[in-house]
Jmol script that loads the backbone (N, CA, C; Angstrom):
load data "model"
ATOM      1  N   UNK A   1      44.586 -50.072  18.931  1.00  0.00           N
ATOM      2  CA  UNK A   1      45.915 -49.503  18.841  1.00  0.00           C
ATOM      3  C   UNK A   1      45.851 -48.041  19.279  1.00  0.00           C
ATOM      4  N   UNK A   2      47.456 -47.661  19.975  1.00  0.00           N
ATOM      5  CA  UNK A   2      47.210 -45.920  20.393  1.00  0.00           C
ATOM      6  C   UNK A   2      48.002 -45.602  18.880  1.00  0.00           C
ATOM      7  N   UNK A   3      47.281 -44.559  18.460  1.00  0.00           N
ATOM      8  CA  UNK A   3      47.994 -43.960  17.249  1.00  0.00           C
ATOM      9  C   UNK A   3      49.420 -43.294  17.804  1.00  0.00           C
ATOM     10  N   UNK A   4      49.728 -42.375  18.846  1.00  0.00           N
ATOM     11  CA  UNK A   4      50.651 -42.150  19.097  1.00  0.00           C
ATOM     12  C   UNK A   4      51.883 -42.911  19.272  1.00  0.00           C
ATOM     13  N   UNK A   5      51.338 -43.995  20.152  1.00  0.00           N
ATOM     14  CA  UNK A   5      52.403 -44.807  20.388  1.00  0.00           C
ATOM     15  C   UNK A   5      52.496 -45.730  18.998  1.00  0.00           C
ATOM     16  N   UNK A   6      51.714 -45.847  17.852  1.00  0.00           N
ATOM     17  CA  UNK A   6      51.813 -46.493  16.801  1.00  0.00           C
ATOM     18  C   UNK A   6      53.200 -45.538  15.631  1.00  0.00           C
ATOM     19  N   UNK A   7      52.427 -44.276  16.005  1.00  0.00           N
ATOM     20  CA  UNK A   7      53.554 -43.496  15.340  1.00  0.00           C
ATOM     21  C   UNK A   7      54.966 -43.059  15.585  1.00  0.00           C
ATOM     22  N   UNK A   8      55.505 -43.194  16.856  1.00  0.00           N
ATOM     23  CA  UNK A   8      56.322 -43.034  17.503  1.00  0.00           C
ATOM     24  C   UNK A   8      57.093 -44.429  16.869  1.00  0.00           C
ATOM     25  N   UNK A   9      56.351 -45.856  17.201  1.00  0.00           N
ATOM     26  CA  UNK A   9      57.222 -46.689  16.596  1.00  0.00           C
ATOM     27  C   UNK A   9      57.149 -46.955  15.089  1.00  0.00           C
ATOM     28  N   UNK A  10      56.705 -46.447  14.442  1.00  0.00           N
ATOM     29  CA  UNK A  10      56.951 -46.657  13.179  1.00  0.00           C
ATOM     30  C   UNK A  10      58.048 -45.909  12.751  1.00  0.00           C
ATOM     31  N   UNK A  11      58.157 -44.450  13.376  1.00  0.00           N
ATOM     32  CA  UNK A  11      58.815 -43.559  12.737  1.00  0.00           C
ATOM     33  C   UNK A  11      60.770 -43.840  13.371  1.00  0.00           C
ATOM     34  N   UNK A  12      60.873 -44.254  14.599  1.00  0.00           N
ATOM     35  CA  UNK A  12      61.950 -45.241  14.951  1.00  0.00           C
ATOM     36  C   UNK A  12      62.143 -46.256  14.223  1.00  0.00           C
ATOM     37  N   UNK A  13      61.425 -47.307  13.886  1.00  0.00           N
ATOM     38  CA  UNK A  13      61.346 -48.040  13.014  1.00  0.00           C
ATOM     39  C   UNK A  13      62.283 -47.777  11.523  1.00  0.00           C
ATOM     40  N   UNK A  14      61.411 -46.847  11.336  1.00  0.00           N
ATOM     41  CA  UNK A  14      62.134 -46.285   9.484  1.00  0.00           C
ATOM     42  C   UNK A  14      63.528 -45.444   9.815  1.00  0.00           C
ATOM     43  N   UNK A  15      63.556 -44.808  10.979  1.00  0.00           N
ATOM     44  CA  UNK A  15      64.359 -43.903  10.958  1.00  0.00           C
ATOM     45  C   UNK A  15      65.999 -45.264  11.315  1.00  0.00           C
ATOM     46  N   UNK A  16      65.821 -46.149  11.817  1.00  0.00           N
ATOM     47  CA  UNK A  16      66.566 -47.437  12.216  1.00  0.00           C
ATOM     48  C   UNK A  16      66.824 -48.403  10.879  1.00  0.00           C
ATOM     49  N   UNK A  17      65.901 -48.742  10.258  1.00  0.00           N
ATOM     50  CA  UNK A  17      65.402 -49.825   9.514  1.00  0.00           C
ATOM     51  C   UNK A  17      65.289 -49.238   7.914  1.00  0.00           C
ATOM     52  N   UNK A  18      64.756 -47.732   7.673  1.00  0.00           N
ATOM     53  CA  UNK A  18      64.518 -47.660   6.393  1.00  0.00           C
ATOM     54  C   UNK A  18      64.894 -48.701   5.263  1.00  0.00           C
ATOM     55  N   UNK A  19      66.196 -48.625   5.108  1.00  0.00           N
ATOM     56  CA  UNK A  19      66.998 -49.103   3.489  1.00  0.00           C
ATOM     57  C   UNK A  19      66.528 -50.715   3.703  1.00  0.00           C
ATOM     58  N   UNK A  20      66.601 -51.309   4.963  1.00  0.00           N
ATOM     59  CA  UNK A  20      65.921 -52.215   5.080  1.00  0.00           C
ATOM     60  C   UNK A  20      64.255 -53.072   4.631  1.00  0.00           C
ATOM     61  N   UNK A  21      63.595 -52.069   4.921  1.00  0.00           N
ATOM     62  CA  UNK A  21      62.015 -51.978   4.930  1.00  0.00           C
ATOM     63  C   UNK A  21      61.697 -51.549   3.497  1.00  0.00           C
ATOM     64  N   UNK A  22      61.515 -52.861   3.156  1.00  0.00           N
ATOM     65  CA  UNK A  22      61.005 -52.634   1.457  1.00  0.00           C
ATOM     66  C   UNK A  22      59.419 -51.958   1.358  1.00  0.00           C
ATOM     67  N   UNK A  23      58.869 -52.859   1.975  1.00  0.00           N
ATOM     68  CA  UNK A  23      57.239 -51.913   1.872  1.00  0.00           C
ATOM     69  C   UNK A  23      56.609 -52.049   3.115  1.00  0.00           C
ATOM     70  N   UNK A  24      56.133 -51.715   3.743  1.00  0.00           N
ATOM     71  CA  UNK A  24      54.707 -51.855   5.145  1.00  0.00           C
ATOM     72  C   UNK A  24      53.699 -51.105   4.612  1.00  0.00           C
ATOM     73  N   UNK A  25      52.703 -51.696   4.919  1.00  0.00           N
ATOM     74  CA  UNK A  25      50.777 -51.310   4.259  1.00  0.00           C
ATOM     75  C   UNK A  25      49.960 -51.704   5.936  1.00  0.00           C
ATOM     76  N   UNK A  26      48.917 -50.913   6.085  1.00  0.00           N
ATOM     77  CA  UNK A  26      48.187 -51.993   7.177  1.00  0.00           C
ATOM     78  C   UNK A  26      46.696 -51.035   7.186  1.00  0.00           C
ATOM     79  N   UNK A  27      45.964 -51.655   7.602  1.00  0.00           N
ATOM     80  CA  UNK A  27      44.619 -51.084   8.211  1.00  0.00           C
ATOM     81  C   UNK A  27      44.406 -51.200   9.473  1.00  0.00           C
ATOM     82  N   UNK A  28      44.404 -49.866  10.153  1.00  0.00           N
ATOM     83  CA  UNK A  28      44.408 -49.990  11.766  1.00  0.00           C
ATOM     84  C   UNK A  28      43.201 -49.983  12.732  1.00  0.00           C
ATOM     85  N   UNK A  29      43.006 -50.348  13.445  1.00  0.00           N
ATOM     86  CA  UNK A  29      42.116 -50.585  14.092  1.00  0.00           C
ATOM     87  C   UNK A  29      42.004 -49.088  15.659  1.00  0.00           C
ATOM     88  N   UNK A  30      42.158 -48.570  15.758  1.00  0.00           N
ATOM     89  CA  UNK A  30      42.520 -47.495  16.573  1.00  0.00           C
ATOM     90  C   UNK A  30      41.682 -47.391  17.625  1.00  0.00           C
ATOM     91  N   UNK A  31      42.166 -47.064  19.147  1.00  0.00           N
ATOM     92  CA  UNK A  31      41.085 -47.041  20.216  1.00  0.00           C
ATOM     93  C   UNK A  31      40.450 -45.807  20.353  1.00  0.00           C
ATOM     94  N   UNK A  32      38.653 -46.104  20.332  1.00  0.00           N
ATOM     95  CA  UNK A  32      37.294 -44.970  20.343  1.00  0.00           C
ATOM     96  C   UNK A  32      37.928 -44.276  19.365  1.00  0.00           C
ATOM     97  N   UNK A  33      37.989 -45.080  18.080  1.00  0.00           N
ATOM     98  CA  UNK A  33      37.987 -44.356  16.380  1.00  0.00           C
ATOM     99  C   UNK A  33      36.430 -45.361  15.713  1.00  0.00           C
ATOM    100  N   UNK A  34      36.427 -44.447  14.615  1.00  0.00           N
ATOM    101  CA  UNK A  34      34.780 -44.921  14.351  1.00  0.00           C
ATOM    102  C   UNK A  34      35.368 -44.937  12.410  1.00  0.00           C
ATOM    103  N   UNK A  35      36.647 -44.840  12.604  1.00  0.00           N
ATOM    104  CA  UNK A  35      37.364 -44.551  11.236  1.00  0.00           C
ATOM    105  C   UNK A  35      38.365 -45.377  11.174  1.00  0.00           C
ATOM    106  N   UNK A  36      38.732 -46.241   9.976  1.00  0.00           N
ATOM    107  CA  UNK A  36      39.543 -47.182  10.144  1.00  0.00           C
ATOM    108  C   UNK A  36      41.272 -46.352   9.234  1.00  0.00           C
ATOM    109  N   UNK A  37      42.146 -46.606  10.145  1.00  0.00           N
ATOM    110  CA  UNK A  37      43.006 -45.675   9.833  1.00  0.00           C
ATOM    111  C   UNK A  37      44.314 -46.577   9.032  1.00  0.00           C
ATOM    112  N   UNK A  38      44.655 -46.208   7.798  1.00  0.00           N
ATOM    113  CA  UNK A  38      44.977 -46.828   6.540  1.00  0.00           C
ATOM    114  C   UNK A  38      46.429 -45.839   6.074  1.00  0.00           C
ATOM    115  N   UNK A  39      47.923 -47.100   6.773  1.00  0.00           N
ATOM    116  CA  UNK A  39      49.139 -46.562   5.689  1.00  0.00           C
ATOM    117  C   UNK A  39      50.126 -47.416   5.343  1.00  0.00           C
ATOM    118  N   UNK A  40      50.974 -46.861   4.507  1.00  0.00           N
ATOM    119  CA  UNK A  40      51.589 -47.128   4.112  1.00  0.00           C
ATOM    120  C   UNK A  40      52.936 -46.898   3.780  1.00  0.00           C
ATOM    121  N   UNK A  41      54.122 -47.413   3.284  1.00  0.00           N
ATOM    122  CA  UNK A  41      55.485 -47.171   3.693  1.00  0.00           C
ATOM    123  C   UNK A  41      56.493 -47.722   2.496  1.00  0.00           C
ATOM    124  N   UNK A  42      56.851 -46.959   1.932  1.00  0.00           N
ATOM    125  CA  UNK A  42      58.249 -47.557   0.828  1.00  0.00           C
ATOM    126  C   UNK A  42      59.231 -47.229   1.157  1.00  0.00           C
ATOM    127  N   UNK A  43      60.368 -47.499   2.231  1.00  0.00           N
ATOM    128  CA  UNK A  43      61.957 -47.793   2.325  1.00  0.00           C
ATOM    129  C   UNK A  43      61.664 -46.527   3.550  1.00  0.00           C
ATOM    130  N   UNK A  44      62.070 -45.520   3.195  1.00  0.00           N
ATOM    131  CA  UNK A  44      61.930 -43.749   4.492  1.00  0.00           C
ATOM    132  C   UNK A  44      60.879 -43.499   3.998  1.00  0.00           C
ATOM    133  N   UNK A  45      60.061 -43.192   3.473  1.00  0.00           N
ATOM    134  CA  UNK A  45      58.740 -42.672   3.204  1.00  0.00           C
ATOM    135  C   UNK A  45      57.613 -43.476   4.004  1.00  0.00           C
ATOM    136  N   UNK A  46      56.830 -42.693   4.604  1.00  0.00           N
ATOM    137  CA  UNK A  46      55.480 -43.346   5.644  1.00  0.00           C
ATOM    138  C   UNK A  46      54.378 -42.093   5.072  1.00  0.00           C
ATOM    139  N   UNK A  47      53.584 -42.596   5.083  1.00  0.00           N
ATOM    140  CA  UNK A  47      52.296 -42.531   4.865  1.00  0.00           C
ATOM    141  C   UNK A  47      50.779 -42.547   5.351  1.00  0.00           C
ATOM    142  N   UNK A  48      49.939 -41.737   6.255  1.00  0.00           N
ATOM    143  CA  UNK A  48      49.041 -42.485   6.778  1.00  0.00           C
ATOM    144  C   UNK A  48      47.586 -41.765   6.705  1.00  0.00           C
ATOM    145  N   UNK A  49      47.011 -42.207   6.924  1.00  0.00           N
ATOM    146  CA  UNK A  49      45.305 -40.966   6.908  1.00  0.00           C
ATOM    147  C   UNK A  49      44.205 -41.811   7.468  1.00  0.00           C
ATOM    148  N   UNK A  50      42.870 -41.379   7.519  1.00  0.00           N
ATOM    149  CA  UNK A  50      41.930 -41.858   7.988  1.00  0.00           C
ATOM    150  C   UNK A  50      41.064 -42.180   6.866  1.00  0.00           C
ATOM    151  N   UNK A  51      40.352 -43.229   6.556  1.00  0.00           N
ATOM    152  CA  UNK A  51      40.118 -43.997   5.435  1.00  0.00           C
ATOM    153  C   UNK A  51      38.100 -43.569   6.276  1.00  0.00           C
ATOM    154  N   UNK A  52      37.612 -44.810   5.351  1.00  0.00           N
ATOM    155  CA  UNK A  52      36.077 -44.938   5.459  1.00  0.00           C
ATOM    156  C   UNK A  52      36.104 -45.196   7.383  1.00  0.00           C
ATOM    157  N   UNK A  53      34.827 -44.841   6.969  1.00  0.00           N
ATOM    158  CA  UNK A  53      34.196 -45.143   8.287  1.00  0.00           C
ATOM    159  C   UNK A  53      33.965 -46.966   8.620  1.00  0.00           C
ATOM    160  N   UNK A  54      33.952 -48.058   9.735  1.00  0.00           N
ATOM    161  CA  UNK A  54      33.505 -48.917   9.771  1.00  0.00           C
ATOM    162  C   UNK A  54      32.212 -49.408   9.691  1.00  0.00           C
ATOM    163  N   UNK A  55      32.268 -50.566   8.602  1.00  0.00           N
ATOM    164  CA  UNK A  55      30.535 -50.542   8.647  1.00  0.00           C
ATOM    165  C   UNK A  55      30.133 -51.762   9.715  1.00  0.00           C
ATOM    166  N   UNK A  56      28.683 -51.259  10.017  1.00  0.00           N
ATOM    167  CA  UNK A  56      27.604 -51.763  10.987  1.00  0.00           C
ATOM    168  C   UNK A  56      27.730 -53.237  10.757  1.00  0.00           C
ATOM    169  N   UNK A  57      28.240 -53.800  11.623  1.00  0.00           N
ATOM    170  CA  UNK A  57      28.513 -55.495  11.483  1.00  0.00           C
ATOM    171  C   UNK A  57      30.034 -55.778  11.207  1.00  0.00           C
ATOM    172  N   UNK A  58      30.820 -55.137  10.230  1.00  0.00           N
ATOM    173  CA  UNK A  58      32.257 -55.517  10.130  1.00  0.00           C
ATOM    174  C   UNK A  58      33.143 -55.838  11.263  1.00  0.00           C
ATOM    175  N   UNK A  59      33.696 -57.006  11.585  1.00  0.00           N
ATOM    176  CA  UNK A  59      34.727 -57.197  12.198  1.00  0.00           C
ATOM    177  C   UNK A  59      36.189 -56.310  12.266  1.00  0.00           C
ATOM    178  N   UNK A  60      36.086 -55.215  13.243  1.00  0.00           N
ATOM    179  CA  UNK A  60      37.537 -54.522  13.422  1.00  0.00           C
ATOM    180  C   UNK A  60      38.413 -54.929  13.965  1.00  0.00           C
ATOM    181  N   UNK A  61      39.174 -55.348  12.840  1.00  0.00           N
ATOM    182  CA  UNK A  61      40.491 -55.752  13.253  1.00  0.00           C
ATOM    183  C   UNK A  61      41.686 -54.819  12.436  1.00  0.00           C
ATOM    184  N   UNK A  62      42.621 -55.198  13.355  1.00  0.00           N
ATOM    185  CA  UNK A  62      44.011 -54.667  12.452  1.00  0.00           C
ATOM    186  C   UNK A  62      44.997 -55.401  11.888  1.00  0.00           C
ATOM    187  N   UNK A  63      45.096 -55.414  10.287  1.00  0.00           N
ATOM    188  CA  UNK A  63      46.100 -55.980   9.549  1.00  0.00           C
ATOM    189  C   UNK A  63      47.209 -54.921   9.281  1.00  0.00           C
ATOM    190  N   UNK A  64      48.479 -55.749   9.729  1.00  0.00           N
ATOM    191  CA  UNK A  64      50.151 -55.022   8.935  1.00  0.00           C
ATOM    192  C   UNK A  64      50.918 -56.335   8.900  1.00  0.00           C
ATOM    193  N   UNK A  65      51.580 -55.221   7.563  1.00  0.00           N
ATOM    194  CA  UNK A  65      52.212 -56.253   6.449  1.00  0.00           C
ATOM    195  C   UNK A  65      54.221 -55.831   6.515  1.00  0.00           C
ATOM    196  N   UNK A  66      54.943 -56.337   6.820  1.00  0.00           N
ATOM    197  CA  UNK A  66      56.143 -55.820   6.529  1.00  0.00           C
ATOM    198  C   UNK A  66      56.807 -56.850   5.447  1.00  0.00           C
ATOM    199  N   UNK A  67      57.411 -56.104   4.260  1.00  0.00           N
ATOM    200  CA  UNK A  67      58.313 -56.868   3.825  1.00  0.00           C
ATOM    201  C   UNK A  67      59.587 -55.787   3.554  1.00  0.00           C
ATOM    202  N   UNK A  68      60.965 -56.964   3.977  1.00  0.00           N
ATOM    203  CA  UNK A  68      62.323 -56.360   4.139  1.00  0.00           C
ATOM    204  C   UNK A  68      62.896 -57.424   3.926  1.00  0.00           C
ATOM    205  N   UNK A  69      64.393 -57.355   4.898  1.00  0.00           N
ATOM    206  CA  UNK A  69      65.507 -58.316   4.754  1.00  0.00           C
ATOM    207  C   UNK A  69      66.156 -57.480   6.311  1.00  0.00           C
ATOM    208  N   UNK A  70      66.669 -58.907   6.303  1.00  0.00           N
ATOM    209  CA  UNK A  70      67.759 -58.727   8.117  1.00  0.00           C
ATOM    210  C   UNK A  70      66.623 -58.216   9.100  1.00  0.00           C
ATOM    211  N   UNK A  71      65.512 -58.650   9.042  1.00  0.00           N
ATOM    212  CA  UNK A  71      64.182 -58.165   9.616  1.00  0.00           C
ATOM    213  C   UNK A  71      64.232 -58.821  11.181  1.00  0.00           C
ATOM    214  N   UNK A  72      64.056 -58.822  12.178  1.00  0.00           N
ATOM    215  CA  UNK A  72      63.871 -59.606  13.482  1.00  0.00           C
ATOM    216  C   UNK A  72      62.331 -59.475  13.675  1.00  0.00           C
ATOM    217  N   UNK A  73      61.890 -60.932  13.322  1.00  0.00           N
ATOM    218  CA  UNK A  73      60.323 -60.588  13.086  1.00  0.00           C
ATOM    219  C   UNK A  73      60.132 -60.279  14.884  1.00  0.00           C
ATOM    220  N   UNK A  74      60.417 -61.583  16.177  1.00  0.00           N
ATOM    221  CA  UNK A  74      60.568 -60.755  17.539  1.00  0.00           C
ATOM    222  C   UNK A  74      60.269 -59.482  17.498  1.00  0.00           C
ATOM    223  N   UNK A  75      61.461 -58.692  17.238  1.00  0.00           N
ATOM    224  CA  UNK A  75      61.538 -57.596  17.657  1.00  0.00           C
ATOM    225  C   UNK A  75      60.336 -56.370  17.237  1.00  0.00           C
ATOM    226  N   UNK A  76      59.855 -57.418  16.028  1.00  0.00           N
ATOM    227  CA  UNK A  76      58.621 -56.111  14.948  1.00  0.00           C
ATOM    228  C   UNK A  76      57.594 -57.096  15.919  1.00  0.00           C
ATOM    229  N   UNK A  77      57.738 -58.016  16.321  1.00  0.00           N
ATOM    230  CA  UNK A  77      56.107 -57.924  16.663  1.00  0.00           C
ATOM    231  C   UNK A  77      55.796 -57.825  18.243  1.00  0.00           C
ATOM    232  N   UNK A  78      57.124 -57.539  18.695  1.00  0.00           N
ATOM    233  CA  UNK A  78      56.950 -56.745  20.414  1.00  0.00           C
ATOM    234  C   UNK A  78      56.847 -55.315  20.361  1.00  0.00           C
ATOM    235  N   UNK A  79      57.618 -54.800  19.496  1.00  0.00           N
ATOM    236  CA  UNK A  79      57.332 -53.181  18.970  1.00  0.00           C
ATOM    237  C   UNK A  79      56.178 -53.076  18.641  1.00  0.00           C
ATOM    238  N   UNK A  80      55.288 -53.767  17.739  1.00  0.00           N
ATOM    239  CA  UNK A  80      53.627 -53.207  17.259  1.00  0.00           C
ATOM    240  C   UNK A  80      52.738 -53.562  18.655  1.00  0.00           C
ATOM    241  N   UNK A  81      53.576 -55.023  19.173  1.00  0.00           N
ATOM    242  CA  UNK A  81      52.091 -55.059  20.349  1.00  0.00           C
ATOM    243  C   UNK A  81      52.185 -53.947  21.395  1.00  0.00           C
ATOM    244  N   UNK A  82      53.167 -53.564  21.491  1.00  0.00           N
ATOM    245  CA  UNK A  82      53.405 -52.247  22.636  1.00  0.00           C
ATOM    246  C   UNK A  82      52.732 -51.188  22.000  1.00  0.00           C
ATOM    247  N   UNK A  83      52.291 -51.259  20.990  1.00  0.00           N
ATOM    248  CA  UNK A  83      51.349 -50.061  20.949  1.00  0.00           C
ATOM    249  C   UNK A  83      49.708 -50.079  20.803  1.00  0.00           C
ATOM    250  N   UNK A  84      49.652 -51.244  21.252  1.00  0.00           N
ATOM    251  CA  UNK A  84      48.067 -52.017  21.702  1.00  0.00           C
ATOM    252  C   UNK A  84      47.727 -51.256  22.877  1.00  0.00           C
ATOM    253  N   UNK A  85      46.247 -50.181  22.586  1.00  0.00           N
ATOM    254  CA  UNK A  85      46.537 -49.659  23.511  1.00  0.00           C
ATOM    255  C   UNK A  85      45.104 -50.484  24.970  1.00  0.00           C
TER     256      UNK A  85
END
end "model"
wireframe off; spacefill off
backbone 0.3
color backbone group
């Protein structure tokens, strides 16, 4: 994932969606990061930082979680892959 372009749509996202967007959590997987980057989100509030380092053998991947209402899952999951970098 590009963090920029991750943050750019999240923050459209909430700024569109807030009252909607009950919670989002995820662990990111970020490109030439050696740090797995970890946030989180209640309604307008976002959250994010750089967590542990990945360990030697772990599978990096990236998990996110949205839960809301009037959600267009489409639309959330062409918005996150566009920021595959």
């Amino acid at each position: 994932m590009d963090l920029d372009r991750l943050g750019s749509w999240l923050a459209d996202l909430v700024a569109e969606r807030g009252p909607d967007l009950f919670r989002m959590k995820g662990i990111i997987q970020l490109k030439g990061e050696g740090k797995r980057y970890v946030f989180q989100s209640v309604h307008m509030l976002l959250d994010g930082d750089f967590d542990r380092a990945w360990h030697d053998g772990e599978q990096r991947s990236t998990q996110f979680v949205i839960i809301g209402r009037n959600l267009d899952p489409e639309a959330l999951r062409s918005g996150f892959h566009a920021c595959v970098a």
